[in-house]
TORPA-300174 format. One record per residue: residue number from 1; chain; x, y, z of N, C-alpha, C in turn. Coordinates in Angstrom, 3 decimals, padded with zeros to 6 digits. Each point is the difference from the previous one (the first is absolute). Example, Ala and Ser with C-alpha at 12.3 -4.5 7.8 and 13.67 -1.06 7.14 Angstrom:
BEGIN
resi | chain | nc1 | nc2 | nc3 | cac1 | cac2 | cac3 | cc1 | cc2 | cc3
1 | A | 013.190 | -005.690 | 007.800 | -000.890 | 001.190 | 000.000 | 000.900 | 001.200 | 000.000
2 | A | -000.350 | 001.050 | -000.720 | 000.820 | 001.190 | 000.060 | -000.770 | 001.090 | 000.730
# end
This chain:
BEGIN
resi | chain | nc1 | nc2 | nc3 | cac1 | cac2 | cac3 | cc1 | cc2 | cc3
1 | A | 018.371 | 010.767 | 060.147 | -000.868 | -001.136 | -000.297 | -001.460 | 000.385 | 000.222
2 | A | -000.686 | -000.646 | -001.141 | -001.666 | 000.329 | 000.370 | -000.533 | -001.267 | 001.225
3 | A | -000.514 | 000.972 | 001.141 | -000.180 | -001.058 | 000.923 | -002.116 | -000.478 | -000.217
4 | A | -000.510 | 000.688 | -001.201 | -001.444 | -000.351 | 000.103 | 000.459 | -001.429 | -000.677
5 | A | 000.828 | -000.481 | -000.846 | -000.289 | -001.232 | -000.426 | -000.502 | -001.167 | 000.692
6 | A | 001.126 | -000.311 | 000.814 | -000.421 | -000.760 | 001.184 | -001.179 | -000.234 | 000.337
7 | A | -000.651 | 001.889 | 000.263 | -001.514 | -000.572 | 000.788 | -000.949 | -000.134 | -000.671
8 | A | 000.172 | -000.112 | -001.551 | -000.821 | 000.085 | -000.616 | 000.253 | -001.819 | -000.616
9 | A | 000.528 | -000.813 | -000.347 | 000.405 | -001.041 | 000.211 | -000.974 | -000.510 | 001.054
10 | A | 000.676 | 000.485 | 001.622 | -001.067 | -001.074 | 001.117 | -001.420 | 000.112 | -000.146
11 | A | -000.084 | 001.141 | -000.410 | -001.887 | 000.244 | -000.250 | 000.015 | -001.012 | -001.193
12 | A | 000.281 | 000.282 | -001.113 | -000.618 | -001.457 | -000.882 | 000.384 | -001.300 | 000.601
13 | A | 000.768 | -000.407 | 000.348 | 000.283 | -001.056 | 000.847 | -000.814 | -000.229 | 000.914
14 | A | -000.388 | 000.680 | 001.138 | -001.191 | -000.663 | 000.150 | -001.528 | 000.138 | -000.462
15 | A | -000.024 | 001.082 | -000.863 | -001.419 | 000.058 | -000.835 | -000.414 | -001.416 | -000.670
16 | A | 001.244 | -000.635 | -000.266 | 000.337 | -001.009 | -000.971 | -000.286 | -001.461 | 001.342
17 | A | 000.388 | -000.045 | 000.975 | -000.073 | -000.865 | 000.974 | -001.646 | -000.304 | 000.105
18 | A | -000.537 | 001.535 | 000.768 | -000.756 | 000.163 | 000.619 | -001.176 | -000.598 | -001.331
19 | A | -000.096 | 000.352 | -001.650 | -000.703 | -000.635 | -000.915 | 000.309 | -001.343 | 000.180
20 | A | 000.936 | -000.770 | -000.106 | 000.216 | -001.163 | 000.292 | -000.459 | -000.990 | 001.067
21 | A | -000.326 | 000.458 | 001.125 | -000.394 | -000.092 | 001.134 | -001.833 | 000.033 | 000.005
22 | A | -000.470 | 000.794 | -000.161 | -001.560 | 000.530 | -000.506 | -000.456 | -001.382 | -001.451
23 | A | 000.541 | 000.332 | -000.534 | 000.085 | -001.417 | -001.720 | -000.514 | -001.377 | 000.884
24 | A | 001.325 | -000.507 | 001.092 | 000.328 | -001.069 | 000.291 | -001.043 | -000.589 | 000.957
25 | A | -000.517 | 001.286 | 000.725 | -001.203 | 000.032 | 001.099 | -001.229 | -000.519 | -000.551
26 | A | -000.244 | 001.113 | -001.089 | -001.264 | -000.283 | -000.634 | 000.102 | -001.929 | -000.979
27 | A | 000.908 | -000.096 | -000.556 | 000.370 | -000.922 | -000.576 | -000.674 | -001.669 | 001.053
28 | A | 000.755 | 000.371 | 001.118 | -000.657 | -001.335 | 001.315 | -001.312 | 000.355 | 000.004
29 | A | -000.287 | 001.052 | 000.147 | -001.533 | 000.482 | 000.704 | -000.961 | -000.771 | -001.327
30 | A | 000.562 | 000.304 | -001.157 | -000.622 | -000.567 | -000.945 | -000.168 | -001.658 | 000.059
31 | A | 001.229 | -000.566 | -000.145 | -000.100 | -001.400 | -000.511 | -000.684 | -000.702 | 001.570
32 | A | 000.133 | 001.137 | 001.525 | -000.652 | -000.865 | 000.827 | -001.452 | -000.077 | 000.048
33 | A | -000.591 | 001.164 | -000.848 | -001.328 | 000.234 | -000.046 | -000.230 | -000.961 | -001.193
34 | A | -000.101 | -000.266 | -000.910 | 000.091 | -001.136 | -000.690 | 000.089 | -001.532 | 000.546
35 | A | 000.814 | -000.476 | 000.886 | 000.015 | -001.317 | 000.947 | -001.196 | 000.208 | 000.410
36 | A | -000.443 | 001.008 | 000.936 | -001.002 | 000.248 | 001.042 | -001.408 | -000.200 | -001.047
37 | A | -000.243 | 000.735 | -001.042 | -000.990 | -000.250 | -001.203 | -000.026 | -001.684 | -000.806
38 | A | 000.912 | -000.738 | 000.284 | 000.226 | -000.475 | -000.661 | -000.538 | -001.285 | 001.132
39 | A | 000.332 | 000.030 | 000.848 | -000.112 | -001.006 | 001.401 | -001.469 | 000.252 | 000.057
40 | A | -000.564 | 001.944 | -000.014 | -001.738 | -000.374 | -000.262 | -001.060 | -000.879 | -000.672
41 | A | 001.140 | 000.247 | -001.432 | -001.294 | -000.598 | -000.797 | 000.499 | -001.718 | -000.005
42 | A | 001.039 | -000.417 | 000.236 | 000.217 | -001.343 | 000.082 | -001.423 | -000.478 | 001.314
43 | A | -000.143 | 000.665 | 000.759 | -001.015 | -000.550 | 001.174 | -001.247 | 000.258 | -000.881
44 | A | -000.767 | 001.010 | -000.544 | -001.035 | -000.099 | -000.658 | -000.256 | -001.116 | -000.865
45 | A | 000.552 | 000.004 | -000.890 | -000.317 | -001.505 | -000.874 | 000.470 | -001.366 | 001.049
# end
């Protein structure tokens, strides 16, 4: 049996997590920076 399959599998598996993870981060960081911009200019006017 070829035993690289396997480890080559968990490496995309979590290459694949770890993108998912980074996406999901930036994704909050975004829409909370937006509230926070958004709560600014509601006080200006």
């Amino acid at each position: 049996m070829n035993s690289s399959r396997p480890k080559i599998i968990a490496i995309v598996t979590g290459f694949i997590s770890i993108t998912i993870c980074i996406a999901y981060l930036l994704l909050i960081t975004l829409f909370d920076f937006r509230t926070y911009l958004n709560e600014q200019l509601s006080h200006i006017t």
